[in-house]
Structures are given as C-alpha cells and as structure tokens.
N, C-alpha and C positions, 0 to 999 in steps of 0.2 A: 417553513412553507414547503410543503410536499408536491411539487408539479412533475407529473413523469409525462416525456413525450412518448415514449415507445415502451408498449407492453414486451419483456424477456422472460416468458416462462420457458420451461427447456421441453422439446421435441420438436422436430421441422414441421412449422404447418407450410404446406405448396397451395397454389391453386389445384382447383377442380380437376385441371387438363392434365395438371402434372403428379398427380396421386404417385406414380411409382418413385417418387422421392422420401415418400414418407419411413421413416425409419418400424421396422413393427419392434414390438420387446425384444424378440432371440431368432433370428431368421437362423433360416439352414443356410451352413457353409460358412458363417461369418466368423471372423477370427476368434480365435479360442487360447483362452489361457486358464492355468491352473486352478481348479475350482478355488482353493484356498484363496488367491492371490487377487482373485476378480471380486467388485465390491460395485452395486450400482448406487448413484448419485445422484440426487437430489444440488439444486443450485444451490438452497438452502441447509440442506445438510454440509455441500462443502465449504461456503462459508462459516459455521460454525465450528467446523474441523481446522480451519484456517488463521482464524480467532484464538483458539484455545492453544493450537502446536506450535504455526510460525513463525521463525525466529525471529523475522522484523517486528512484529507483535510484542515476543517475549522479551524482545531488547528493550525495546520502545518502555513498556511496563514496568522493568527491573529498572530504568532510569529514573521513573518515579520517587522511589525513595532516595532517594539523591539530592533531592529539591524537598521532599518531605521534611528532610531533618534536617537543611538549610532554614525551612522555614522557621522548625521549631525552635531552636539556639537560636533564632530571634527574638521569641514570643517573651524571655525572661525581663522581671523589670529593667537589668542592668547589662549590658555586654560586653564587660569584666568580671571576672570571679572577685570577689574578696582573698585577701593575703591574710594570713596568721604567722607572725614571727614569733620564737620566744628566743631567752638568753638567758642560760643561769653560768655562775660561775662562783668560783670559790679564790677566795683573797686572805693573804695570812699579812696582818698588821701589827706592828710592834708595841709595846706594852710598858708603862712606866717600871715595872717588875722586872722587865728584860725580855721577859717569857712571849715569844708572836702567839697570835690569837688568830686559828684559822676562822673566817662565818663567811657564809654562802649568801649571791646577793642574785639575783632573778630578776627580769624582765619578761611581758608579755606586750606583745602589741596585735593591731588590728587595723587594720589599711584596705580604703576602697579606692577604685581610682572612674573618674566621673565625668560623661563624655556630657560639654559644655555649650555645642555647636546644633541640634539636631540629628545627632547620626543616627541613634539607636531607632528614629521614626525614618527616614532612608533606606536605614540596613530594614527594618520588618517589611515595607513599600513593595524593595526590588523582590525580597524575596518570594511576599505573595506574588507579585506579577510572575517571576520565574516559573513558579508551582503554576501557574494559569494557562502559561506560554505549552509548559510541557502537557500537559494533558489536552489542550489542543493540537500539538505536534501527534500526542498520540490516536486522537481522531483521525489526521489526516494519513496517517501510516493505515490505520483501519479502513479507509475508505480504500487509500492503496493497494493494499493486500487484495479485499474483496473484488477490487477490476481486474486486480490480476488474478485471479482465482475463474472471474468471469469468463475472461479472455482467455485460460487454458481451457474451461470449458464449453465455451459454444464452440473453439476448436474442435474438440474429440467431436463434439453433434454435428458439424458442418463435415466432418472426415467420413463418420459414420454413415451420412446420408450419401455422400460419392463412393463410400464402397457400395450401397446400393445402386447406385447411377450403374458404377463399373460391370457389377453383376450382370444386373439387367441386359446391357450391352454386349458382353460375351455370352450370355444364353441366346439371345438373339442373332448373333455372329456363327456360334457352336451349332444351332439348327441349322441356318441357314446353309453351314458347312456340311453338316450331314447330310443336307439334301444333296446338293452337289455333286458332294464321294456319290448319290447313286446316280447321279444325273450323268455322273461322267464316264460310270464303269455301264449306265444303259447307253453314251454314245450322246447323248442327249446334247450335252455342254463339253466345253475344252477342256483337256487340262491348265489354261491357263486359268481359269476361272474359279479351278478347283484350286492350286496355291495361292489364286487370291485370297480366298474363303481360309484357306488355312495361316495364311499371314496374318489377314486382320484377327482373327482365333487368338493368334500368339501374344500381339500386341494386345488386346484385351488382358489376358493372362495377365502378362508383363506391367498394366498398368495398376491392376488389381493386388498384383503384388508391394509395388512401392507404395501403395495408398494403406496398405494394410502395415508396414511400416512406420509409414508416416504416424499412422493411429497408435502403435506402439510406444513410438519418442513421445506423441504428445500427454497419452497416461501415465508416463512415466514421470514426465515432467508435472504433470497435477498432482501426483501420487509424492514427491517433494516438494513441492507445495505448502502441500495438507501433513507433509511428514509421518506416511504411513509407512509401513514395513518393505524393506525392500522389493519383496517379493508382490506386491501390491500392484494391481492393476486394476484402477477405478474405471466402472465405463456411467456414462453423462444418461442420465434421461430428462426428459421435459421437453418445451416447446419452446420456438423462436417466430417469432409472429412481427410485421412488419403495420404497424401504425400510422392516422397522422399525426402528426404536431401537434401537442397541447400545448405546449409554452413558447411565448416567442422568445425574439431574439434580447429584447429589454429584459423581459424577465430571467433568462439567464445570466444577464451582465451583472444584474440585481442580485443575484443568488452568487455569482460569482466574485462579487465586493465584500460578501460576509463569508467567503470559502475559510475551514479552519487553518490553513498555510498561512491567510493571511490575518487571518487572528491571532494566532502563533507570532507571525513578523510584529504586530502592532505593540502584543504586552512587550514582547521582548526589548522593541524600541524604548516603552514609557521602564521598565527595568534597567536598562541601557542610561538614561536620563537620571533617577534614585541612583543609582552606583556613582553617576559624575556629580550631582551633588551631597554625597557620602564624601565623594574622594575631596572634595573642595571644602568641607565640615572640618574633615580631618584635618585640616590646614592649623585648626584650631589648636591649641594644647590642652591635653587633658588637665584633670587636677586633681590630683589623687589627698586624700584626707588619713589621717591616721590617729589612732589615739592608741596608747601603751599606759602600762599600770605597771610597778616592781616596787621592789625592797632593794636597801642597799647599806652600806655603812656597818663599822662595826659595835657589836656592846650597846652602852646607852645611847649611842650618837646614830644607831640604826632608824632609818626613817620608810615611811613608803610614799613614794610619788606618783602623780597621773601626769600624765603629756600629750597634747593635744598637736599635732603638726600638721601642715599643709605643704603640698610643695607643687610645682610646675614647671614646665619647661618651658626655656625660654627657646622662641620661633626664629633662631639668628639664622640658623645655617640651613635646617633641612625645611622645605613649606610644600611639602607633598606634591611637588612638582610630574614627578614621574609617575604618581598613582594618578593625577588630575590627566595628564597627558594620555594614559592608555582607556582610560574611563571615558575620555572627549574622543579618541579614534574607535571604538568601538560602538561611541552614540552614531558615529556618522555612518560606519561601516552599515551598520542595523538598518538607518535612515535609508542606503543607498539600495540594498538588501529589498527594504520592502516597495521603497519604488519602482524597483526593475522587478520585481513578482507579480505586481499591480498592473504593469503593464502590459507585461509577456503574457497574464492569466487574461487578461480583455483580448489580446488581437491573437489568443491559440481559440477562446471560445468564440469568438466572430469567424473566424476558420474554419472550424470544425461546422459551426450551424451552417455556413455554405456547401460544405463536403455533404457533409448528414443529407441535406435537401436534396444534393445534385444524386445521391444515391439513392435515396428517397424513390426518385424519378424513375431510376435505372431500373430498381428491382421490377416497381412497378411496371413498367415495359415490356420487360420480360415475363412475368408472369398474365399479365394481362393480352399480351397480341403473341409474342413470338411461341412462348411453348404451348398455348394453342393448336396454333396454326400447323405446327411441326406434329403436333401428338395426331391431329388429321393426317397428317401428308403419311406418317408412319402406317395408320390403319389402312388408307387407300393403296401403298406402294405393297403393305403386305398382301392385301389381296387380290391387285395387278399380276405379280409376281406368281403366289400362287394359281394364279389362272394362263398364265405363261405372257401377260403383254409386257411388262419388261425382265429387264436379265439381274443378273447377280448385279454386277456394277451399280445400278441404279437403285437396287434397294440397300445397299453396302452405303451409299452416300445417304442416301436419307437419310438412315441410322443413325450415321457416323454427324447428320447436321443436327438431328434429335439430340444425342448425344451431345456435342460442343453447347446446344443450349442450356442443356441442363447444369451440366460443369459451369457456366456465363453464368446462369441464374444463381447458384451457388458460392460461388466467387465473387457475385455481386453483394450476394444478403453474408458474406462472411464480413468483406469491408464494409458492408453497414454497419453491422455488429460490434463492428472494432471501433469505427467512429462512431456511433454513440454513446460506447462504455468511454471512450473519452472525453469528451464534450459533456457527461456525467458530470467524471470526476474534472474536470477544467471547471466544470459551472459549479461543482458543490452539490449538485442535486442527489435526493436520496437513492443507493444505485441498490435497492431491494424492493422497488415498485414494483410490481407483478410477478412476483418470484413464486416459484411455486415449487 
C-alpha cells in the first residue's frame, strides 16, 4: 500500500513573500570547492549511490549467503552423509604340510544413519524461515540507509537555503553600512551609528562563515555515506515542499504492523520454534543401518559373506537436554524481542503523527502570516529610512526580525523534515514518494 503524506522533492519551495529563500543553481559568492571534488545530487541519485556502496547495505547482502547455504544442506533427502568402510587384510594359516599359507581376506561395508523423529522437516522449516527473516532484515536496513541518506540530505538544502538567508542579510547590513561611512563623514549621523552598522557587518560575516562550515561537515558526511572519494564534495538539489496529510493515523498503525523489523522478528520467532522442536526430535536416537560384503578364509574353506547390521543408541544418559534448553531460551528471547518492537514501533509512530501535525501547523504560520508581514515591514522601513523618517537603529531591527524569521521558518520545515522521514520509516511507508 503506497500512502505518502508529504511530497520531499529536493529544492526549498518558500511562500510567495519569502522568494529570497529560494536556493537558485550557482549563486555568486557561494562556497566553492574543487571542481573535481564537487558533484550535484539528485535524492534519487543518492539513494541509488547508497544502495550499491554502503556498508550497512553491503553487510547486510553478504550475510545472505550465510542462510543461503544453510538453506541448501537442508534441501538433500538425508542429513547425514553415508559412511564407506573397507578392511582387507592378509592371514598366514598353517597347513597339514607344515608349510603356512598366506591368503588375503577383505571387507567392504556401507552405512546410513537415519533420523527417526521429524528433524530433517524442522531442520528445512527453520531454515526457510532464517532465509525469509534475513532478507527482510535486509529491507529494513534499506529503508534505513535511504532516511539516512534523506536526512544528510535535506540538511545540506535547509543549510544551503540559510547561507542564502545569511547573505541576504549582510548585503543589506553592508549597504546600509556604506551609507552611513557617508552619512557620518557628511556630519549627518554619529559615529556611534556608524560602529553599529559596522558590528552588525561583522556578525553577518561571522555567521555566514560558521554556516558555510557547517555546510561543509554535512557533505562530508553524505559524501560517506554514499562512499565517494575523499575529496568528494556533493551538493543537494531538488525541492522540499510542505503538504497536507493523506494518511491518517489508523493507517499508519496499519502499515506499521507489517513494517519489515517486524516481519523479520516474526519468521524469526516461528524459526526459533522448528529449531526447539528439532532439538526436542533430537531427543530421539538415530538408527543407523549398514550392510558390508567380504571374502575370508583360507584354500577351499574360503567363503564370501553379506551382513546386514542395525544399531542404535540407547537414550540412558544424554536426552538433549542442553540443546532443548538453549532452543526454549531463545524461543522466548525472540517472543520477548518481538513484543517490545510491537510496541515501541506503535507509541514512536503515535508520537511522531503528533509532532508531524504540531509542525505541520508551525511551518504553516510562519509562512503564511509572519514572513508576510515582516517582508512588508522590511519594504516600508527601507523606504522610511531612505527618505530620512527613521534612523539606522530602526531599520537594523527590522532586518535583524526579517531575518530571525526566516532562520524560525527554516528551522521549522528542517524538523518537519526530520519528523516525517521518521514517522516514514516508524510507519513502514514507502520513503521515495515524490522523489524527484
């Protein structure tokens, strides 16, 4: 079942009001690294880059054949080999003459030994389930991977879009400072007015700088990831666009009762169960069968036999106690395993759906009333200012509340971002709905 509440293509869509958010392709001034080493990104290209290199992936995959050729050393009709014995030997026997008479006398046998209890259908049971278990283990590491692929990504876009924010803001700080320097050397304004303008200058700088940083560690950290070359610096493009709800909260719970964790826990459980009653089969004694053929005797008196033998052990001393024992702590282990995942996966996704909503709300506020209102108050205070009705101070705060909203707006829709890729993957749901 395919239900996506929230469309995540990659590039910042803003409201209307808030256009200077929008990331463009290659802006001037924006951090620059080595042609070589820079790679732009598709969500879905780095998913696929994610899938193919790493190592949780690769592990997960190479575990496979593990349980592959478990499976298969069950598929044979018997799960004992056959034994071949032989015995030849040579005897010197004495002779009414005097004279011994050496003659050479040989055995061959052949022995199966034959499980009498059910095992060999137990042993093939657990093992399908084993094989079943892992390959939905390996689903759920891929679903893994890919949130976490997601979540370095809409990082580097939500970073991206605040070194825009930042710019912005120092261009606007930097003019305003320029005017000033003349404002102050025509007499016009103070010099305190004029170190204002050149403080708030600096701290733009200064913030522009950590965020460009910051942008750094996070492609770094995508760039291992994806397991690209050291020198590798991927940058994000696409859109991040903020929806309503298509699925409720039932239908997540629903979707989150078949998540492959807990499909994984279940075979594992009814595998858990074949192995203790394997171990409890075992109880039984085998019974091995044998038939041998030889010559023996010397001269005329040499004959050849067949021998037919059976033999069994008798169940006095050992009765598989310690195999039944670890076979029963491991059924419950599994049991106890899948119940506390069963439950922590229902009240992390009833969580999440409250978070998601209450952010939901958040963004929308923001986008809708506040950066509005601010992106007016900025136009009217610029051209106050330029007409001389108020002072530096006053359009220095605008800016500066323009600005904090923008950063809020952003810092809103990044923890949206982050809770929904989780409440995703808590619910199960497919997390490459609107990928683009």
């Amino acid at each position: 079942m395919r239900k996506c509440f929230l469309l995540f293509a990659l590039t910042i869509v803003v409201p209307a009001a808030a256009q200077p958010l929008v990331v463009p392709p290659r802006p001037a001034g924006s951090v620059m690294f080595p042609a070589s080493g820079s790679e732009r990104l598709t969500l879905e290209q780095a998913w696929r880059m994610a899938e193919q290199a790493n190592p949780k992936m690769r592990a997960a995959e190479a575990s496979l054949q593990a349980f592959e050729g478990q499976l298969k050393d069950t598929q044979g009709p018997l799960w004992n080999n056959p034994q071949v014995s032989t015995d030849q030997a040579r005897r010197r026997a004495p002779q009414p003459s005097g004279i011994g008479q050496t003659f050479p006398e040989w055995t061959l046998g052949l022995s199966q030994t034959f499980e009498i209890a059910g095992q060999q259908g137990y042993r093939h049971r657990a093992a399908e389930l084993e094989l079943a278990a892992t390959r939905e283990s390996i689903a759920e590491v891929r679903r893994q991977v890919r949130a976490e692929v997601e979540l370095r990504f809409a990082r580097i876009l939500i970073l991206q879009n605040r070194l825009e924010i930042e710019r912005e803001a120092l261009k606007l700080v930097e003019d305003a400072a320029a005017a000033i320097r003349k404002r102050v050397a025509a007499g016009e304004d103070s010099r305190l007015d004029g170190n204002l303008a050149s403080v708030e200058a600096e701290r733009g700088r200064n913030q522009l700088t950590v965020l460009q940083e910051q942008l750094i560690d996070a492609r770094s950290e995508l760039a291992a990831l994806l397991q690209l070359p050291p020198t590798s610096m991927p940058e994000a493009t696409g859109v991040i666009a903020v929806t309503p709800a298509n699925s409720s909260l039932d239908s997540l719970l629903m979707n989150a009762a078949n998540r492959a964790q807990l499909r994984a826990l279940d075979l594992r459980e009814q595998a858990a169960r074949n192995r203790l009653n394997l171990e409890r089969a075992s109880a039984y004694p085998d019974i091995t069968v044998g038939l041998t053929t030889g010559r023996d005797g010397p001269g005329d008196a040499r004959e050849r036999f067949n021998m037919l033998s059976l033999s069994i052990p008798l169940p006095l001393f050992k009765r598989n106690a310690a195999g039944i024992g670890r076979a029963t702590s491991e059924l419950a282990q599994s049991q106890i395993e899948k119940e506390a995942a069963t439950r922590d996966i229902q009240a992390q996704v009833r969580t999440l759906w409250l978070r998601l909503d209450s952010l939901r709300g958040r963004v929308q506020r923001l986008s809708d009333s506040v950066l509005p209102s601010l992106n007016e108050n900025q136009r009217l205070s610029t051209t106050s200012y330029r007409a001389g009705e108020i002072g530096l101070l006053q359009l220095l705060v605008v800016n500066r509340q323009l600005v904090d909203a923008r950063r809020d707006y952003l810092d809103a829709l990044a923890e949206f971002v982050q809770t929904r890729i989780a409440l995703e993957q808590a619910a199960g749901e497919p997390n490459n709905a609107g990928a683009k």
